[in-house]
Backbone as JSON Lines, residues from 0, in Angstrom:
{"i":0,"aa":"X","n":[132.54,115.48,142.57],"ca":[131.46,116.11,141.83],"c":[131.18,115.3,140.57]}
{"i":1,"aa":"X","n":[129.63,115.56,140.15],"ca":[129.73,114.59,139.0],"c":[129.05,115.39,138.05]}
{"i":2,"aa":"X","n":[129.48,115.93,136.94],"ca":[128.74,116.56,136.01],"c":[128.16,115.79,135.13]}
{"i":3,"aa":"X","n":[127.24,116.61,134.37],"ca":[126.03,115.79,133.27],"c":[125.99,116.91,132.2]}
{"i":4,"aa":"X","n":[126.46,116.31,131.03],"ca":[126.89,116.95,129.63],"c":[125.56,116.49,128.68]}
{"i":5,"aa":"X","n":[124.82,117.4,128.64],"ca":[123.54,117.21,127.55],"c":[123.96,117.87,126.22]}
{"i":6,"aa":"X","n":[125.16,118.02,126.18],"ca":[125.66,119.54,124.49],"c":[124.31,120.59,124.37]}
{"i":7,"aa":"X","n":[124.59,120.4,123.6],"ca":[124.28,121.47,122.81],"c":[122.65,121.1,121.92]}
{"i":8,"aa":"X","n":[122.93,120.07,121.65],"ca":[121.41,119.55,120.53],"c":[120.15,120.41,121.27]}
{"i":9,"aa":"X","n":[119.84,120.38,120.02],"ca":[117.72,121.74,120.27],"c":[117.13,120.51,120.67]}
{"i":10,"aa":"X","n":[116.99,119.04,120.56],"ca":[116.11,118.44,121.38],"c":[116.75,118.08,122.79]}
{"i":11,"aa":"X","n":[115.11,117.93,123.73],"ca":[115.44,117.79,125.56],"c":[115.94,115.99,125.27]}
{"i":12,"aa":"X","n":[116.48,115.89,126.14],"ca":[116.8,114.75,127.07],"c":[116.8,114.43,128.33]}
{"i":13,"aa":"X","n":[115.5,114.65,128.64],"ca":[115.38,114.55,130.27],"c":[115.36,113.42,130.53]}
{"i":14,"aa":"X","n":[115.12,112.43,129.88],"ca":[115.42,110.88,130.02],"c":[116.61,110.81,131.09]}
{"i":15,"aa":"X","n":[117.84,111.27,130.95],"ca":[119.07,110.86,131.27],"c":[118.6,112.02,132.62]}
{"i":16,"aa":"X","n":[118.0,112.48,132.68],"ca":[118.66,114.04,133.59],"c":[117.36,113.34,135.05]}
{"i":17,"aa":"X","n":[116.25,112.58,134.4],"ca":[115.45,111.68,135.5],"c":[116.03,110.81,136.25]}
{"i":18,"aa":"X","n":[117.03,110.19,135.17],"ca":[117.5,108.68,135.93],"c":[118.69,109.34,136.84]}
{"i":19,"aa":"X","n":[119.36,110.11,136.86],"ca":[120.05,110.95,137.51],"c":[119.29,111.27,138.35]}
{"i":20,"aa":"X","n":[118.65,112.14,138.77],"ca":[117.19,112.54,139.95],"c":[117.09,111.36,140.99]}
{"i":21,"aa":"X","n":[116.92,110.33,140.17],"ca":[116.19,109.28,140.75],"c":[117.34,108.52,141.76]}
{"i":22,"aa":"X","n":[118.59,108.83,140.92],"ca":[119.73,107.9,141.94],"c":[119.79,108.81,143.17]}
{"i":23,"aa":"X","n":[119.65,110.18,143.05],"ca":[120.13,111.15,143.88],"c":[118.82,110.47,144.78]}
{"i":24,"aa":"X","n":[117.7,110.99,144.52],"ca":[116.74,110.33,145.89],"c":[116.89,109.18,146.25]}
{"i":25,"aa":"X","n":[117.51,108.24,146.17],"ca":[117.14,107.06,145.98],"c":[118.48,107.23,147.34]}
{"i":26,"aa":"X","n":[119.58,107.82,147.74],"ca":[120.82,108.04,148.03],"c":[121.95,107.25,147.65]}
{"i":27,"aa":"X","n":[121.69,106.81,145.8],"ca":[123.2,106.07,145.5],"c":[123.66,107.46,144.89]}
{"i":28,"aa":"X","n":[123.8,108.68,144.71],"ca":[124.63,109.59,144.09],"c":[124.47,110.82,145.47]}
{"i":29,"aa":"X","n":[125.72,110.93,145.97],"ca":[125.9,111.51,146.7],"c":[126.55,113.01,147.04]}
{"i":30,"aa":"X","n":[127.43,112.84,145.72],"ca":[127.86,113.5,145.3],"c":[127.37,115.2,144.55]}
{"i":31,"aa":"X","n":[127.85,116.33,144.92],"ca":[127.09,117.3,144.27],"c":[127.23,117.12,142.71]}
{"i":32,"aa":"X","n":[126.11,117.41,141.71],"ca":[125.71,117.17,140.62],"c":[125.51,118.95,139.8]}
{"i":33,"aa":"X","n":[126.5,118.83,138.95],"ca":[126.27,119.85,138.21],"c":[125.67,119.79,136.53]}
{"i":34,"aa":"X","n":[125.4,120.0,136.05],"ca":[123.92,119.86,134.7],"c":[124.74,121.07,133.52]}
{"i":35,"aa":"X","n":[125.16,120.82,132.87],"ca":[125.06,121.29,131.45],"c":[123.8,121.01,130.47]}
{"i":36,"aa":"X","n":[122.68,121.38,130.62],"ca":[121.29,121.03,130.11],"c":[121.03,121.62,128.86]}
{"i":37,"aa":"X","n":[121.83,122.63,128.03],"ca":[121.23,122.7,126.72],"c":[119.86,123.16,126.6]}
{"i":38,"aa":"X","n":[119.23,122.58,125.9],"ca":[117.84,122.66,125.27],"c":[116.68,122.23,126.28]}
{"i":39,"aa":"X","n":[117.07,121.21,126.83],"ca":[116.9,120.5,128.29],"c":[116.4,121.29,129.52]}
{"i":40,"aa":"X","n":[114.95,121.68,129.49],"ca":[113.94,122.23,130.35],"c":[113.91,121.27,131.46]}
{"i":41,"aa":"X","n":[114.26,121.08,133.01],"ca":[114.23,120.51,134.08],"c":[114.2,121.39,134.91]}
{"i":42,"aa":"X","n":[113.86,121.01,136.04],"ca":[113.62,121.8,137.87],"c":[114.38,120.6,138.35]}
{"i":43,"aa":"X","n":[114.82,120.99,139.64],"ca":[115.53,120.29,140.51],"c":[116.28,120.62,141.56]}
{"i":44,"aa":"X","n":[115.67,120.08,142.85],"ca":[116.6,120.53,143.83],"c":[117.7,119.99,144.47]}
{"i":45,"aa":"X","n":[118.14,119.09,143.64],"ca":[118.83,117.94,143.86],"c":[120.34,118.41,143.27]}
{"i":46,"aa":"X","n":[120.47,119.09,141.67],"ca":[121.1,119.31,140.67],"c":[121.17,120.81,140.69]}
{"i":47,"aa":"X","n":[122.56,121.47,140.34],"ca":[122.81,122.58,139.71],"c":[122.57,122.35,138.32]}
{"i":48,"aa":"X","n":[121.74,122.95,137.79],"ca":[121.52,123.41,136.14],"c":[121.46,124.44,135.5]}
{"i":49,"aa":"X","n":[122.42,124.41,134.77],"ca":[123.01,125.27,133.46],"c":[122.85,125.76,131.87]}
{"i":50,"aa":"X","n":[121.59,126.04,131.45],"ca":[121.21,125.77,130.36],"c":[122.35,125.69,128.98]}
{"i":51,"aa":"X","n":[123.08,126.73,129.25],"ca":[124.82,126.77,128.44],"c":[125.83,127.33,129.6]}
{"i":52,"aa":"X","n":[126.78,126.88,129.39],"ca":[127.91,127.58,130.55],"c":[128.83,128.61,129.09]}
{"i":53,"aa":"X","n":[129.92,129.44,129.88],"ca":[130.59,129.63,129.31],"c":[131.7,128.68,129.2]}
{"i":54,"aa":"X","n":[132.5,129.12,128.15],"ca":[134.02,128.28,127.91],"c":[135.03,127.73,129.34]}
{"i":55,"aa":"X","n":[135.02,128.89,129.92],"ca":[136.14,128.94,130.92],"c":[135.17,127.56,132.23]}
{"i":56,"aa":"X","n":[134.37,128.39,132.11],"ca":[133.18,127.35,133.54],"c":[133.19,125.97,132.92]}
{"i":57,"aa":"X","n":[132.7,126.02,132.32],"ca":[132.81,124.32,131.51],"c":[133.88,123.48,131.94]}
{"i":58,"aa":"X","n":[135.32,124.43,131.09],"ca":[136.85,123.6,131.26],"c":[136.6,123.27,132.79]}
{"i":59,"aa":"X","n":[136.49,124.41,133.51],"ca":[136.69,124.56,135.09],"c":[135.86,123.12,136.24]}
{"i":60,"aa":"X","n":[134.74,123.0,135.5],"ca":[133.58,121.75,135.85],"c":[133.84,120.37,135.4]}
{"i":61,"aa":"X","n":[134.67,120.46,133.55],"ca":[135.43,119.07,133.55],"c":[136.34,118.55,134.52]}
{"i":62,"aa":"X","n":[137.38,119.82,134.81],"ca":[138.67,119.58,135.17],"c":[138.02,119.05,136.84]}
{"i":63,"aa":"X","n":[136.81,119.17,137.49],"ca":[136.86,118.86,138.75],"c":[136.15,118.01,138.8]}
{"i":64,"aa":"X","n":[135.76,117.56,137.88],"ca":[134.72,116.16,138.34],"c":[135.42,114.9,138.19]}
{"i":65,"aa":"X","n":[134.67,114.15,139.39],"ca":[135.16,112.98,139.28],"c":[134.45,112.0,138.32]}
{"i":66,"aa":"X","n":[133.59,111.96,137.96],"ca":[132.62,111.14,136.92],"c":[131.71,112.3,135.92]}
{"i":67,"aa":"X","n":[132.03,112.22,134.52],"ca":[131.4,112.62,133.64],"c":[130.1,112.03,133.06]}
{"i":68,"aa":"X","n":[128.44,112.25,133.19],"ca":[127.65,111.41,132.27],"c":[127.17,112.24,131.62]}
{"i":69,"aa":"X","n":[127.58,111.92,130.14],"ca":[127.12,112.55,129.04],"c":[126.24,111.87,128.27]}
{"i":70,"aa":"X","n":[125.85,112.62,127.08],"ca":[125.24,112.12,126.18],"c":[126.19,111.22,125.08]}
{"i":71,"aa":"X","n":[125.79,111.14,124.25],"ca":[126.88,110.12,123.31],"c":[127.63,111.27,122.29]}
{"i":72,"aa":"X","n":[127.47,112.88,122.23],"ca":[128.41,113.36,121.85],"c":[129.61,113.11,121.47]}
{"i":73,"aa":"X","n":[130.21,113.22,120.24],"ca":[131.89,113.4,120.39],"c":[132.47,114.01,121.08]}
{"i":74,"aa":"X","n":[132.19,115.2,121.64],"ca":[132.81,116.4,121.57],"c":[132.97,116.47,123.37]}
{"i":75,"aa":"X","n":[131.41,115.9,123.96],"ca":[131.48,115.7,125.42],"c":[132.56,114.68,125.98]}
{"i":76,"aa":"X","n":[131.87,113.71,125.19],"ca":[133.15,112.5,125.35],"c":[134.55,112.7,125.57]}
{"i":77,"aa":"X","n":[134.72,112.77,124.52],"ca":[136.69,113.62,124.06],"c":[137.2,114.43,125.15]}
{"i":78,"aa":"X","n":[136.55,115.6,125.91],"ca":[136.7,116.28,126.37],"c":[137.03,115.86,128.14]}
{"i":79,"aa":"X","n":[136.31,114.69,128.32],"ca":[136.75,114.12,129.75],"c":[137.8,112.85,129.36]}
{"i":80,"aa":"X","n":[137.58,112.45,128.32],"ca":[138.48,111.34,128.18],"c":[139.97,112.23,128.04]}
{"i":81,"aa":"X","n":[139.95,113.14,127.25],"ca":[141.73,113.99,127.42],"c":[141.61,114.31,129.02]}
{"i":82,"aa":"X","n":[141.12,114.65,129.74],"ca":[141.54,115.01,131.02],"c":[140.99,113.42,131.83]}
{"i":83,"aa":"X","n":[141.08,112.48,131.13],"ca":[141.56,111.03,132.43],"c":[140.39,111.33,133.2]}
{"i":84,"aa":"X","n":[139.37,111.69,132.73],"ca":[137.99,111.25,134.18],"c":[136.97,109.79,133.32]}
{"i":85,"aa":"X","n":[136.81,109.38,134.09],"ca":[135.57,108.45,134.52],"c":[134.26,109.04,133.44]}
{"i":86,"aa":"X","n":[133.94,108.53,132.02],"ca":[133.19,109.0,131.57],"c":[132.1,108.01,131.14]}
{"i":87,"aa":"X","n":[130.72,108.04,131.66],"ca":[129.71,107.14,131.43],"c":[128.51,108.44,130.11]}
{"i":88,"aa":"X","n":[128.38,107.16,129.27],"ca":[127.76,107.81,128.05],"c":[126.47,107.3,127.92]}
{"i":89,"aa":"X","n":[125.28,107.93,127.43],"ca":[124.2,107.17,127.22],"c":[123.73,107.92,125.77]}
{"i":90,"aa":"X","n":[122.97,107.18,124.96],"ca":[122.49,107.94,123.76],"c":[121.35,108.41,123.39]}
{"i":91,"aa":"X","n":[121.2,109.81,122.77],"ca":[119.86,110.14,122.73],"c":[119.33,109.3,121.4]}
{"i":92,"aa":"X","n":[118.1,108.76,121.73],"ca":[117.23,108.09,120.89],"c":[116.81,108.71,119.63]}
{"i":93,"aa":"X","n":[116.15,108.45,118.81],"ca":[115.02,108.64,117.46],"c":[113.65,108.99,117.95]}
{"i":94,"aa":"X","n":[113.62,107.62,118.58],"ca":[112.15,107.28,119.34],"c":[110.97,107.47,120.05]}
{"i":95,"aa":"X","n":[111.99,108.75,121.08],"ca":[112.01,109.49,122.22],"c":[112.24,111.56,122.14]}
{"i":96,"aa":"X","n":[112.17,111.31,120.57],"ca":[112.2,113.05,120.2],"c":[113.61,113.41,120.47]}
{"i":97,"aa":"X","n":[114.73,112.41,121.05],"ca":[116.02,113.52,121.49],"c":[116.85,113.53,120.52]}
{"i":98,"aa":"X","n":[116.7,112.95,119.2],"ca":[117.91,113.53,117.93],"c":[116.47,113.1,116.78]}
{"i":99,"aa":"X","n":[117.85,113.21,116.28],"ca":[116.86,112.81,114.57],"c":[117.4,110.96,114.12]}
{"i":100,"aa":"X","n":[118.02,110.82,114.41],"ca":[118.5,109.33,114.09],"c":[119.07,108.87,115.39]}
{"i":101,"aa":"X","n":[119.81,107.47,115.48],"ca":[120.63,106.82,116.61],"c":[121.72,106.59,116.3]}
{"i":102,"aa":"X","n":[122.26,107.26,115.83],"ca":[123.85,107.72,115.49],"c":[125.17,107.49,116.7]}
{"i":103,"aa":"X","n":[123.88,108.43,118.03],"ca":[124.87,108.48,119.21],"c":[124.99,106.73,119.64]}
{"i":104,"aa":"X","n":[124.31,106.04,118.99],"ca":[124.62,104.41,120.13],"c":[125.8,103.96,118.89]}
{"i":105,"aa":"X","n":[126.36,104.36,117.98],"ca":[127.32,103.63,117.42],"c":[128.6,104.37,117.82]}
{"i":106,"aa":"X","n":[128.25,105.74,118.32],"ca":[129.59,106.43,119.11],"c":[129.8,106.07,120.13]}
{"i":107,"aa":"X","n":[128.98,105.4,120.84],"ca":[129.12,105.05,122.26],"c":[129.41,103.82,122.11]}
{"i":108,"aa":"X","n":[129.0,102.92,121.07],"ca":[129.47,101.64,120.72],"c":[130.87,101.35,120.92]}
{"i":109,"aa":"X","n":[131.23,102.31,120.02],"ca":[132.75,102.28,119.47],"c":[133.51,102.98,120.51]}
{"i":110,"aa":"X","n":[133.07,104.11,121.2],"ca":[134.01,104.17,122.78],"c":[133.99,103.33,123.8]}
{"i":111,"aa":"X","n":[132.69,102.68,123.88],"ca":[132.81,101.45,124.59],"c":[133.39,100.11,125.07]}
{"i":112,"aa":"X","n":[133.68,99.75,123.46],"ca":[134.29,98.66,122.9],"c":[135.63,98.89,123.3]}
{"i":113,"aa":"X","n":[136.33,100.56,123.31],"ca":[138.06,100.76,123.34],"c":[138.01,100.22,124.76]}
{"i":114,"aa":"X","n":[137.23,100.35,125.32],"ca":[137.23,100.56,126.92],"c":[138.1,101.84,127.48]}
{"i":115,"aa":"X","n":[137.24,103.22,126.62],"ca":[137.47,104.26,127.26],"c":[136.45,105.36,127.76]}
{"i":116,"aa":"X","n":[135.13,104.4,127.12],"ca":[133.86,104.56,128.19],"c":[133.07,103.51,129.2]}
{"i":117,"aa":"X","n":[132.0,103.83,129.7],"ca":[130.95,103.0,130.34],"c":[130.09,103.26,129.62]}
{"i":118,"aa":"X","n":[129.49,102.28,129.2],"ca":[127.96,102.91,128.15],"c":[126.79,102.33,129.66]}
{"i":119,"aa":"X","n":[126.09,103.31,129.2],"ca":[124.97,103.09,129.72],"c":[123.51,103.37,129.29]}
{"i":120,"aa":"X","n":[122.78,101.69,128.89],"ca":[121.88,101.33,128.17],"c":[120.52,101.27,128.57]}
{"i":121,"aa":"X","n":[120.57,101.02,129.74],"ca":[119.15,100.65,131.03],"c":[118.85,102.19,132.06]}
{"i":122,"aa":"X","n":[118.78,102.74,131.72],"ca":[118.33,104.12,132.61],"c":[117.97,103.55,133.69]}
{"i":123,"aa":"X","n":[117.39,103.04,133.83],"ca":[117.12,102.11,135.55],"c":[118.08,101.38,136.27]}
{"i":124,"aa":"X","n":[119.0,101.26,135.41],"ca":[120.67,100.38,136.05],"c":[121.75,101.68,136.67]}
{"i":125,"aa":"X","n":[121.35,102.54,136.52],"ca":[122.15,103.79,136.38],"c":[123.31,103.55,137.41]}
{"i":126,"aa":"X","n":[122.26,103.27,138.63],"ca":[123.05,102.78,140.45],"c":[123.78,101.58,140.21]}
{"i":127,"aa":"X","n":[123.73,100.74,139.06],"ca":[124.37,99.83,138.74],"c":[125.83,99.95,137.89]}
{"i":128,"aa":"X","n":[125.66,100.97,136.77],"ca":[126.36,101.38,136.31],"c":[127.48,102.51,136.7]}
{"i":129,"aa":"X","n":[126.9,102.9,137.72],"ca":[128.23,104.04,138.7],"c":[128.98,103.01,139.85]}
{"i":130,"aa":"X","n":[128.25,101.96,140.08],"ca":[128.96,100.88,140.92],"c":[130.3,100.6,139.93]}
{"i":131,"aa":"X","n":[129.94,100.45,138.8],"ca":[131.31,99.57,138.18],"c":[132.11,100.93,137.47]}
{"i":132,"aa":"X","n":[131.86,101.98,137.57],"ca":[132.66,103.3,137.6],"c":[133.28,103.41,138.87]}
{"i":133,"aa":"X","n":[133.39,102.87,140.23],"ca":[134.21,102.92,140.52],"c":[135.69,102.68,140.84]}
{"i":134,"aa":"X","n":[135.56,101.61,139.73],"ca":[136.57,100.4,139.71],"c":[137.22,100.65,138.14]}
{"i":135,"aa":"X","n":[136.16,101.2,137.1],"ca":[136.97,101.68,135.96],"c":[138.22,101.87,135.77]}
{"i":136,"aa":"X","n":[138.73,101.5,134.89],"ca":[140.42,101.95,134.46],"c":[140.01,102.08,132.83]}
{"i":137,"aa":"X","n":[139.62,103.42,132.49],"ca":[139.97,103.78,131.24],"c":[140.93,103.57,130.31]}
{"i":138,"aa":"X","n":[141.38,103.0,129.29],"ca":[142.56,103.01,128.7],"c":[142.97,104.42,128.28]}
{"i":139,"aa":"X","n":[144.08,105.25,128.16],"ca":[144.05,106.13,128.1],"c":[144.0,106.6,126.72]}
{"i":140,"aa":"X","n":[143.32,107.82,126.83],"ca":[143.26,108.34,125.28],"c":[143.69,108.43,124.16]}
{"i":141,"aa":"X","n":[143.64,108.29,123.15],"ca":[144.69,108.72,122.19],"c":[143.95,109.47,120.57]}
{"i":142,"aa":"X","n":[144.49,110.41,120.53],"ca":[144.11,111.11,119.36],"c":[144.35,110.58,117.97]}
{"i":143,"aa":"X","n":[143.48,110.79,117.04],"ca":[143.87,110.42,115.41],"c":[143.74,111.32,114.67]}
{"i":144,"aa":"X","n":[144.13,112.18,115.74],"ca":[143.86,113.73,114.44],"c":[145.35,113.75,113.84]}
{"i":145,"aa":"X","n":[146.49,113.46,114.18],"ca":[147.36,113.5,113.21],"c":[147.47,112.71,112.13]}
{"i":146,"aa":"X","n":[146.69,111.48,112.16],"ca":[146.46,110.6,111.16],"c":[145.68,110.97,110.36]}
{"i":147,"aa":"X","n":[144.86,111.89,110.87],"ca":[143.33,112.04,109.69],"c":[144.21,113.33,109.43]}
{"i":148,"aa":"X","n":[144.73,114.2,109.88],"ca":[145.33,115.6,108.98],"c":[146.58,114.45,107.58]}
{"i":149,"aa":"X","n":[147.64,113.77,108.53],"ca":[148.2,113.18,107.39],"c":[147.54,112.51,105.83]}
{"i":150,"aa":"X","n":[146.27,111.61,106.28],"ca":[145.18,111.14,105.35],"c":[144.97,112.35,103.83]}
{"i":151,"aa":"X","n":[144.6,113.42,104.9],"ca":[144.15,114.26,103.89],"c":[145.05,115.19,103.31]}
{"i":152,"aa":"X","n":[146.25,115.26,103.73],"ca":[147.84,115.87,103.23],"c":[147.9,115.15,102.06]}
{"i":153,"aa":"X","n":[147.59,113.54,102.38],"ca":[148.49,112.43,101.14],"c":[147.33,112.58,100.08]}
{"i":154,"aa":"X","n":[146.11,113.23,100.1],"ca":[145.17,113.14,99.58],"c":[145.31,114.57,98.84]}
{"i":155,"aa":"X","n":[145.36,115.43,99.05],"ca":[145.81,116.52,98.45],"c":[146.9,116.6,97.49]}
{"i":156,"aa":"X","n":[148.08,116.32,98.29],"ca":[149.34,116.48,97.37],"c":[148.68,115.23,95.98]}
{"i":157,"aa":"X","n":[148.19,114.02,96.15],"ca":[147.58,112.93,94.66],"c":[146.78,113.57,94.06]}
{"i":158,"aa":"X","n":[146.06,114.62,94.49],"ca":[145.39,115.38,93.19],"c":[146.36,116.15,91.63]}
């Protein structure tokens, strides 16, 4: 199964949720497709879509997919990378009405670079970019939240 993480943001991104469509007709995604769509107004008979899930459904939809494509979220990201799936990221634009700045291409930059995502830049490569998801080897995750709680411990107690 391959889910599609749009969060939460009030602007659509159907950008990402087309090029998805398009692999499915096209028959490189074969796989059933489930949609966390947010704000994200789409039809489709191709895709299950979800405008918000609950908590439990969500965990339940990470934990079974084999490929995650999200948006450039932290929060989407993080969330398949702790459970070891296959996570391809793309970012919502300025340009294109889907955020307010391009913030998400320096998060996706910088997960990219660890090599604990696939970024994906060309919406038209998409069938290109799930080709080399199958061969992915994520490095595995690692948290810095005990570093950033320590940071701000040593930062406290110097006041």
């Amino acid at each position: 199964m391959i889910l599609v993480l749009l969060g939460t943001q009030d602007k659509p991104f159907v950008r990402l949720l087309n090029a998805v469509e398009k692999q499915i007709e096209l028959g490189n995604i074969t796989d059933e497709v489930i949609v966390q769509a947010g704000h994200t107004k789409f039809k489709s008979n191709n895709m299950t879509i979800y405008d918000l899930m609950p908590n439990e459904l969500y965990e339940d939809f990470v934990d079974k997919a084999k490929i995650i494509i999200t948006h450039g979220g932290v929060g989407s990201i993080v969330s398949g990378l702790k459970r070891n799936k296959i996570v391809i990221a793309a970012a919502r634009l300025k340009k294109y009405g889907e955020h307010v700045n391009d913030h998400q291409l320096q998060i996706i930059d910088t997960f990219s670079e660890s090599d604990y995502i696939i970024k994906l830049n060309d919406f038209d490569k998409l069938d290109v970019v799930l080709e080399q998801a199958e061969n992915f080897k994520a490095i595995p995750y690692q948290s810095n939240t005990k570093t950033v709680i320590n940071l701000i411990d040593e930062f406290i107690e110097s006041i």
